[in-house]
PyMOL CGO cylinders between C-alpha atoms (Angstrom):
from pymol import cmd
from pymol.cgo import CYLINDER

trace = [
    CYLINDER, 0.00, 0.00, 0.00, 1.09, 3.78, -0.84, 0.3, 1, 1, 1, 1, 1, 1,
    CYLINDER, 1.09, 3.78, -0.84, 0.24, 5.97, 2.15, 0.3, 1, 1, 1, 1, 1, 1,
    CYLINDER, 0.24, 5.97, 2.15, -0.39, 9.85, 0.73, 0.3, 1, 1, 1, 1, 1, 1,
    CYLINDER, -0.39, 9.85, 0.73, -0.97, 13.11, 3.75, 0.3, 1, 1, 1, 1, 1, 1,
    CYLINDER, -0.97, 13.11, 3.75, -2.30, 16.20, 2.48, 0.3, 1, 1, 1, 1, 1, 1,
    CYLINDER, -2.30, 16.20, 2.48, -3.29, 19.15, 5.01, 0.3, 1, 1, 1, 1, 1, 1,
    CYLINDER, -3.29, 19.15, 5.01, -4.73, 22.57, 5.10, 0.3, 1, 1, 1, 1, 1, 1,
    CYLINDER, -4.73, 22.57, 5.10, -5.64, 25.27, 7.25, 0.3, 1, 1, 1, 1, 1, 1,
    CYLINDER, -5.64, 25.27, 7.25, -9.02, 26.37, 7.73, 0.3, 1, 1, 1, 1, 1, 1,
    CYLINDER, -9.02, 26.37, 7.73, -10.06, 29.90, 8.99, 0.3, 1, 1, 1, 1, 1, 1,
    CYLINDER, -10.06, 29.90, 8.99, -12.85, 28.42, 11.26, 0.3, 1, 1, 1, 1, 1, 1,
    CYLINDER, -12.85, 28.42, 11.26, -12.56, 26.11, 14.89, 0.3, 1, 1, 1, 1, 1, 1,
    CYLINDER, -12.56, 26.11, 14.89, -12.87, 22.50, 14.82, 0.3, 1, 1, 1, 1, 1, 1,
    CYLINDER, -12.87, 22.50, 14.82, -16.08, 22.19, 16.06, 0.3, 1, 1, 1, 1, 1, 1,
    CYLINDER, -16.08, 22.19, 16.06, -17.35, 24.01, 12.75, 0.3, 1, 1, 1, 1, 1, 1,
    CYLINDER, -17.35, 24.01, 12.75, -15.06, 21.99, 10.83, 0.3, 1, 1, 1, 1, 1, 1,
    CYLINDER, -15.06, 21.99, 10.83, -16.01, 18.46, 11.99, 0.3, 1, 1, 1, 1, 1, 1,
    CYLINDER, -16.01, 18.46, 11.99, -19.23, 19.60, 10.62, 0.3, 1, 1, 1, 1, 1, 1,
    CYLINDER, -19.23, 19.60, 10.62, -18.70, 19.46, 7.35, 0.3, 1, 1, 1, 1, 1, 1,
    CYLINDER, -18.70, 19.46, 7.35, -17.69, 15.97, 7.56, 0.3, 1, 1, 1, 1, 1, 1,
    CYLINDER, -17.69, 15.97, 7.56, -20.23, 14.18, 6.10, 0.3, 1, 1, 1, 1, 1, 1,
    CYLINDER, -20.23, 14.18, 6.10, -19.78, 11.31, 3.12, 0.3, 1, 1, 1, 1, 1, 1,
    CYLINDER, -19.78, 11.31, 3.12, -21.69, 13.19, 1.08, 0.3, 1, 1, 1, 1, 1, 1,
    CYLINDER, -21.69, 13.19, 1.08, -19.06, 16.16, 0.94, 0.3, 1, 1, 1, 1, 1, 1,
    CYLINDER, -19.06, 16.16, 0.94, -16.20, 13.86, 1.41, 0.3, 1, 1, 1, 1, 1, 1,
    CYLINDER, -16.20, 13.86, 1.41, -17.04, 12.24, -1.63, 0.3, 1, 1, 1, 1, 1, 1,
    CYLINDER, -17.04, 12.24, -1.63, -18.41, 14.91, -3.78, 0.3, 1, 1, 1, 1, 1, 1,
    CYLINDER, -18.41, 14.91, -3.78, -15.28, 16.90, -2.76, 0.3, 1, 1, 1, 1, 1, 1,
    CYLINDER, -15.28, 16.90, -2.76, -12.44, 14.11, -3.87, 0.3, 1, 1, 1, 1, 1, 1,
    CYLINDER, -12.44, 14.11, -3.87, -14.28, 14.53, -7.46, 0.3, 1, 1, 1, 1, 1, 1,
    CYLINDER, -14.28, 14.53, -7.46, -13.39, 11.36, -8.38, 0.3, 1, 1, 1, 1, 1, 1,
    CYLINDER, -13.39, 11.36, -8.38, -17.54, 9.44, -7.60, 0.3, 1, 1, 1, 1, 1, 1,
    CYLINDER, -17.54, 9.44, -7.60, -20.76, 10.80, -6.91, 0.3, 1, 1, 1, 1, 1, 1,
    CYLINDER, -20.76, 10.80, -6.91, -23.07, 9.51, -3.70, 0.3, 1, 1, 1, 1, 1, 1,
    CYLINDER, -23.07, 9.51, -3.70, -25.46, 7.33, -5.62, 0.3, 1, 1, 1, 1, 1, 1,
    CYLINDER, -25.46, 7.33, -5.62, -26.89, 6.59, -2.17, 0.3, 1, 1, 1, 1, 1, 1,
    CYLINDER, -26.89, 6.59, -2.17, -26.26, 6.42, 1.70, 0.3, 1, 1, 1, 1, 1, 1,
    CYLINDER, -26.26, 6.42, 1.70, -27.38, 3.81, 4.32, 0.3, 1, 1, 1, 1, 1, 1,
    CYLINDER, -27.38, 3.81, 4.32, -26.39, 4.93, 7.95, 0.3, 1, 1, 1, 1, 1, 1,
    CYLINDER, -26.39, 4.93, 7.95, -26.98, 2.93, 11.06, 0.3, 1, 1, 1, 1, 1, 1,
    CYLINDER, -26.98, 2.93, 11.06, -26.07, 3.05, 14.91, 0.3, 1, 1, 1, 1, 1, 1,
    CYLINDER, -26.07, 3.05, 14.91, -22.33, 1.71, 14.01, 0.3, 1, 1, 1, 1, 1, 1,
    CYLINDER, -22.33, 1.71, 14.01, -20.91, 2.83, 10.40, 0.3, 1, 1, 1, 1, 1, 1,
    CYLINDER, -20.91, 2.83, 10.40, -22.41, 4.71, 7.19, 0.3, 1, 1, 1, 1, 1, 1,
    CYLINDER, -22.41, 4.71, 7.19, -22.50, 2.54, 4.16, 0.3, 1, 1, 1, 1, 1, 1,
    CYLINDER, -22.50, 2.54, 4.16, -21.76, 4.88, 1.22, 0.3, 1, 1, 1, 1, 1, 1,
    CYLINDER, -21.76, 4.88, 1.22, -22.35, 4.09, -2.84, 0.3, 1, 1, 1, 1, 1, 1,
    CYLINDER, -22.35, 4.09, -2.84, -20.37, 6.11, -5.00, 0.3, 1, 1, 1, 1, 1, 1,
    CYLINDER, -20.37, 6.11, -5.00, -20.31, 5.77, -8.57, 0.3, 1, 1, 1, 1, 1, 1,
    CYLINDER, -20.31, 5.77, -8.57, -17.17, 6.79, -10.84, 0.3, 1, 1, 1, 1, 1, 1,
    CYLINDER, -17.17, 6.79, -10.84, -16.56, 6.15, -14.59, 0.3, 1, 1, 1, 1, 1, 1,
    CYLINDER, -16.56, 6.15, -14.59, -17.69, 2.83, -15.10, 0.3, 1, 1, 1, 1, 1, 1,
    CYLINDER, -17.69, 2.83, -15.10, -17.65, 2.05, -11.86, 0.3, 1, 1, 1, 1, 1, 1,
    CYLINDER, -17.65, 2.05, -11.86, -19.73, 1.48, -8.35, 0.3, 1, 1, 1, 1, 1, 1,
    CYLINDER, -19.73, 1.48, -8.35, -18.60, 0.49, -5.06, 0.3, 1, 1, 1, 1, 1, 1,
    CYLINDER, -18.60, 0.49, -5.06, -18.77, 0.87, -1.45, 0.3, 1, 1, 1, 1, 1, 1,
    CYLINDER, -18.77, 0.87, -1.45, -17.65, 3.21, 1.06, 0.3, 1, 1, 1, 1, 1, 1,
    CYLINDER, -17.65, 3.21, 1.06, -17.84, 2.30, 5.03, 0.3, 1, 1, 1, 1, 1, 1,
    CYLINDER, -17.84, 2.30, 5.03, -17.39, 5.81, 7.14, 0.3, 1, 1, 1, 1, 1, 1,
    CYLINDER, -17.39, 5.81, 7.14, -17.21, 6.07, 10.75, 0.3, 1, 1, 1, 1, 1, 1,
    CYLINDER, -17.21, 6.07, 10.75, -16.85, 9.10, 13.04, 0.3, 1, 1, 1, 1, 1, 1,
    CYLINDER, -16.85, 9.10, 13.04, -13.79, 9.33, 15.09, 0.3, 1, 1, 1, 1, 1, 1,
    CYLINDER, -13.79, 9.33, 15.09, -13.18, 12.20, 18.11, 0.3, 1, 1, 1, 1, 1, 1,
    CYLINDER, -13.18, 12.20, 18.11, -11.27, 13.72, 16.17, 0.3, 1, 1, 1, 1, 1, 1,
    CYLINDER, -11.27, 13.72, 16.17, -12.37, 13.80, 12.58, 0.3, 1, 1, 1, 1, 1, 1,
    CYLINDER, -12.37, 13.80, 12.58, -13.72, 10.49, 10.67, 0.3, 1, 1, 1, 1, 1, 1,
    CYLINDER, -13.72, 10.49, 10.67, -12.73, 7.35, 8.91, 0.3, 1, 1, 1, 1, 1, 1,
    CYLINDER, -12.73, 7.35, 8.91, -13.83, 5.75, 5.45, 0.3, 1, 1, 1, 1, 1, 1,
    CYLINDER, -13.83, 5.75, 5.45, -12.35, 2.56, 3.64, 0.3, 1, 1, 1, 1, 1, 1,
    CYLINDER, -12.35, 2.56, 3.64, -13.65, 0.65, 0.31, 0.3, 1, 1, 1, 1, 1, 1,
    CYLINDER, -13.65, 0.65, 0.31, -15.91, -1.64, 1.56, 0.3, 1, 1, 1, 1, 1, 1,
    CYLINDER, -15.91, -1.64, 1.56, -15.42, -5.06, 0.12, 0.3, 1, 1, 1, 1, 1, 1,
    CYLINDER, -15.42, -5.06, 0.12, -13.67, -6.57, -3.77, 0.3, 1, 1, 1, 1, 1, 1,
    CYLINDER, -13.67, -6.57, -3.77, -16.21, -3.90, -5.63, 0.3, 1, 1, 1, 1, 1, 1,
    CYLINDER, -16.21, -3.90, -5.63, -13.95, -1.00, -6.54, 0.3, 1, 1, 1, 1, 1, 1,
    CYLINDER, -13.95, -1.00, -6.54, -11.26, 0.79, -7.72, 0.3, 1, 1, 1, 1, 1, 1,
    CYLINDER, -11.26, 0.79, -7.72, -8.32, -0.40, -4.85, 0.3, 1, 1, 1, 1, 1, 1,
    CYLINDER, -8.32, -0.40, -4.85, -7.63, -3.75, -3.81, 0.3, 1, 1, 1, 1, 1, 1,
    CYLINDER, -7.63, -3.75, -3.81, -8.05, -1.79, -0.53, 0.3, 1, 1, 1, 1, 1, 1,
    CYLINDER, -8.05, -1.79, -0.53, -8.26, 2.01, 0.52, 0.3, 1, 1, 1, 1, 1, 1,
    CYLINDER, -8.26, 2.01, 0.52, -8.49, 3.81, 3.54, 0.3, 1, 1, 1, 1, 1, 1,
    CYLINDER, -8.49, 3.81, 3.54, -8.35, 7.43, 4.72, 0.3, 1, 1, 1, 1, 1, 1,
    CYLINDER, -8.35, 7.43, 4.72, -8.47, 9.02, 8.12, 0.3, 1, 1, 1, 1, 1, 1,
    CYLINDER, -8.47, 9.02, 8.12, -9.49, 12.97, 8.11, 0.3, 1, 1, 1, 1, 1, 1,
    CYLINDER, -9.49, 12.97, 8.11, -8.59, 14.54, 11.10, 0.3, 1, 1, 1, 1, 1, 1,
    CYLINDER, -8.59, 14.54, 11.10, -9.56, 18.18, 11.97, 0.3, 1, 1, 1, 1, 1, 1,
    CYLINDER, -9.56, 18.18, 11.97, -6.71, 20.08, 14.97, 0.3, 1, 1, 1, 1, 1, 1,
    CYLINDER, -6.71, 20.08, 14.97, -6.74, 23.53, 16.29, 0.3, 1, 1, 1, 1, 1, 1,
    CYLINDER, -6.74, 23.53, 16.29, -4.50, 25.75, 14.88, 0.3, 1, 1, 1, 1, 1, 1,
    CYLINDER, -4.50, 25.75, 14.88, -4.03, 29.73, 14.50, 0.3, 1, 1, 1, 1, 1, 1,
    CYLINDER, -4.03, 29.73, 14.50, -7.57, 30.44, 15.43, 0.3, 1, 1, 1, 1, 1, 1,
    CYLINDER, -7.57, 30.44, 15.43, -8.66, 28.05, 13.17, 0.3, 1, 1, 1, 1, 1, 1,
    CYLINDER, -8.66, 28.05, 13.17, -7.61, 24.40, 12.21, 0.3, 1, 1, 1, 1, 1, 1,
    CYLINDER, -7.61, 24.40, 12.21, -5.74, 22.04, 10.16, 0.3, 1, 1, 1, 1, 1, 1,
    CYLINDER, -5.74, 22.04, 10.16, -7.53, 19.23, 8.66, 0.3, 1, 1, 1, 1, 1, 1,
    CYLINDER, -7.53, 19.23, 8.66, -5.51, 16.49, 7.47, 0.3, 1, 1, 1, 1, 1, 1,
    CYLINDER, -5.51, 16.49, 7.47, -6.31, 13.84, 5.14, 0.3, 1, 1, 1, 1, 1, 1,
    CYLINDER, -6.31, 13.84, 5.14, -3.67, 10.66, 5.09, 0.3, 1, 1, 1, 1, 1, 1,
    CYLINDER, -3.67, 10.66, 5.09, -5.21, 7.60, 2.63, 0.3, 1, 1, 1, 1, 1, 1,
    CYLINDER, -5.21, 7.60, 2.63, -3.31, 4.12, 2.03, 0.3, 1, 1, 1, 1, 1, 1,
    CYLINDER, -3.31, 4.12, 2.03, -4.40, 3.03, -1.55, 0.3, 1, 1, 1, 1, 1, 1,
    CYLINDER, -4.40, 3.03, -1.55, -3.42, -0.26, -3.15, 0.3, 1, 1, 1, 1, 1, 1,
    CYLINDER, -3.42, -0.26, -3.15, -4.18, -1.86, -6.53, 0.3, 1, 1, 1, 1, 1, 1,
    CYLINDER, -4.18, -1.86, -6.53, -4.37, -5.31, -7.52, 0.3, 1, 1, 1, 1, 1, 1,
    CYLINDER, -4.37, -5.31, -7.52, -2.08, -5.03, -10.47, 0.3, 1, 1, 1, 1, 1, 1,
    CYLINDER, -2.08, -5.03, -10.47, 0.91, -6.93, -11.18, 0.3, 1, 1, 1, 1, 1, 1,
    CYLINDER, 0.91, -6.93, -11.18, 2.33, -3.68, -12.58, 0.3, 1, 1, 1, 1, 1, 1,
    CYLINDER, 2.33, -3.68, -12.58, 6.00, -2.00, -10.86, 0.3, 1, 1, 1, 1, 1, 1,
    CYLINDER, 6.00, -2.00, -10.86, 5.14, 1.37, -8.97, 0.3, 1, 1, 1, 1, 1, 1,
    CYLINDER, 5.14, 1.37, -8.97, 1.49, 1.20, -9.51, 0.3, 1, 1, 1, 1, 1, 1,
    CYLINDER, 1.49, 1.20, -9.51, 1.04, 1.34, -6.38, 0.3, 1, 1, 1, 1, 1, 1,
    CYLINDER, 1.04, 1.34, -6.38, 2.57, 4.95, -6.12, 0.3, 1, 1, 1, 1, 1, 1,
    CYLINDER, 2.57, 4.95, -6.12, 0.42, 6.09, -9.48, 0.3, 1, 1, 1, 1, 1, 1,
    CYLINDER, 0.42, 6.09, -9.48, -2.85, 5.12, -7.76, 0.3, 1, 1, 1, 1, 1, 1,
    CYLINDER, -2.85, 5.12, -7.76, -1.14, 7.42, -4.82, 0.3, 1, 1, 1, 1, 1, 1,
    CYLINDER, -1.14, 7.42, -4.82, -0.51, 10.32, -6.75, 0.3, 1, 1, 1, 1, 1, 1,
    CYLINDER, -0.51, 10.32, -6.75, -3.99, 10.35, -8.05, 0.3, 1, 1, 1, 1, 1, 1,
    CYLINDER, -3.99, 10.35, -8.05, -4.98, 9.87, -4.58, 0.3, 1, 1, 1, 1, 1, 1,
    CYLINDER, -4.98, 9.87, -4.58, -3.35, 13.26, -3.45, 0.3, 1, 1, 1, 1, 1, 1,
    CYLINDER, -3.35, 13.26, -3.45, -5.32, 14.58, -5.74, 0.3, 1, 1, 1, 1, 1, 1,
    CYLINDER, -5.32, 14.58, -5.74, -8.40, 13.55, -5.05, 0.3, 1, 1, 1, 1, 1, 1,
    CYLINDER, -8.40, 13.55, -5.05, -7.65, 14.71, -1.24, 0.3, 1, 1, 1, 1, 1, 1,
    CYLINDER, -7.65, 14.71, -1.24, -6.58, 18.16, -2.33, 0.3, 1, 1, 1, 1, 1, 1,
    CYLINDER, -6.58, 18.16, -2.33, -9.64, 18.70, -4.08, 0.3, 1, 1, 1, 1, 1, 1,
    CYLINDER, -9.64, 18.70, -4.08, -11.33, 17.85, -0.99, 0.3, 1, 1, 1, 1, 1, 1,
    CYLINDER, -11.33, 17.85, -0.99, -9.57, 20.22, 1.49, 0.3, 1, 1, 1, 1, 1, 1,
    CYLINDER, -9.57, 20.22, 1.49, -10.23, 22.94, -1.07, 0.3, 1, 1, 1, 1, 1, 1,
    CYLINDER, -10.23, 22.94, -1.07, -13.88, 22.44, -1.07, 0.3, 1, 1, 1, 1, 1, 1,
    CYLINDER, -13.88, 22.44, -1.07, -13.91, 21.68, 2.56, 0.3, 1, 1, 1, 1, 1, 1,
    CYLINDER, -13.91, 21.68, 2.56, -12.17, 25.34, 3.04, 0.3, 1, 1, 1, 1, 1, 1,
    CYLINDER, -12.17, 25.34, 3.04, -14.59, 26.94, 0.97, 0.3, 1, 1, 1, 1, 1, 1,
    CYLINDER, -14.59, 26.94, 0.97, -17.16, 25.43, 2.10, 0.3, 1, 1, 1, 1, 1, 1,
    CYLINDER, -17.16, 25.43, 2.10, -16.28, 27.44, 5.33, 0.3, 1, 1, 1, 1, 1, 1,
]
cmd.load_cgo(trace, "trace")
């Protein structure tokens, strides 16, 4: 697996950060899937996304500190995927992080690290909307 961090500062307190958390904006944010729908019970949220040719599942829970999501089962673009958002105080405001381990079942050298960069990406685009958002 290729682990990938990306953080950002946000002009607002945590509290008002951790808001914003949802799937829904998560996912939309990344630009990669859209929320085709979203099942939530007492212990996880069970998210579909769609992509290009493409649906799987997303399982998110909330953490103290921010939240957690991973592919749900073989359905989907990673062998396995997983990505922790954390929101701190900082400055007045805070830092949300975003670190996600992504690995593909391909027996192709450094793939691995491609599926990474593309990763960053998706979690940049994601802070950005999350600031915003704000």
């Amino acid at each position: 697996m290729h682990e990938v961090t990306v953080s950002q500062f946000v002009p607002a307190p945590p509290t008002a950060v951790e808001q914003l958390l949802t799937p829904r904006r998560l996912i939309a944010g990344e630009g990669s899937s859209d929320v085709e729908a979203i099942d939530e019970n007492a212990a996880e949220t069970l998210v579909t996304a769609a992509g290009p040719g493409l649906t799987f599942e997303l399982r998110f829970e909330s953490r103290p500190d921010g939240c957690y999501y991973e592919q749900a089962g073989d359905a989907g673009p990673f062998e396995a995927m997983e990505t922790h958002v954390t929101v701190a105080a900082k400055n007045k405001g805070s830092e949300a992080t975003m670190r996600s381990a992504v690995a593909l079942s391909l027996p192709i050298p450094l793939i691995d690290r491609l599926a990474g960069w593309k990763r960053r990406g998706e979690l940049q685009r994601a802070l950005d909307t999350l600031a915003a958002d704000i």
